[in-house]
C-alpha positions, 0 to 999 in steps of 0.5 A: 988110667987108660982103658985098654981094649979087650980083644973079645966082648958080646955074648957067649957066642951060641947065636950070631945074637950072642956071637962073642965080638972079636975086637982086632984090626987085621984078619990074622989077629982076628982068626987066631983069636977065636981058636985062643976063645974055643981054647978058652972054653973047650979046652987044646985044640987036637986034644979036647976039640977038633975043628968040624966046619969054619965058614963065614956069613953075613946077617943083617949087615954084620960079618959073622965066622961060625965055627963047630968043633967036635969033642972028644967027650962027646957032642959037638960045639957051635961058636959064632964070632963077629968078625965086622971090626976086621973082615977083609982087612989083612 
């Protein structure tokens, strides 16, 4: 049987220690996945969560994408993503 990839690993992403690994070749496919993650974990975008910050940083030679998104029940979210696999490669 072959193993097929899965597009997110790592942690659960509430540190860059922990950050959720997005597995994707281009930037494109990288970025939409981390908002399918939120979706995942919060619930639809406009609905449950709405978008606070997206900003990247580098951290001990790693490319990370933190994104903090409002709830609409309350409180707020921080989500870090590993994005070394595709940074840059569009």
């Amino acid at each position: 049987m072959i193993a097929v990839p899965t597009l997110f690993s790592g942690g659960n992403g509430e540190t860059a220690k922990s950050a959720v690994v997005i597995n994707a070749s281009r930037s494109a496919v990288g970025v939409a996945a981390e908002y399918r993650y939120v979706e995942q974990v919060c619930g639809k975008r406009d609905v449950d969560w709405t978008l606070e910050m997206q900003m990247q940083t580098t951290e001990e030679e790693e490319e990370y994408d933190v994104v903090t998104v409002n709830l609409t029940k309350g409180g707020s979210r921080t989500f870090w993503f590993d994005i070394t696999a595709f940074f840059g490669k569009f």
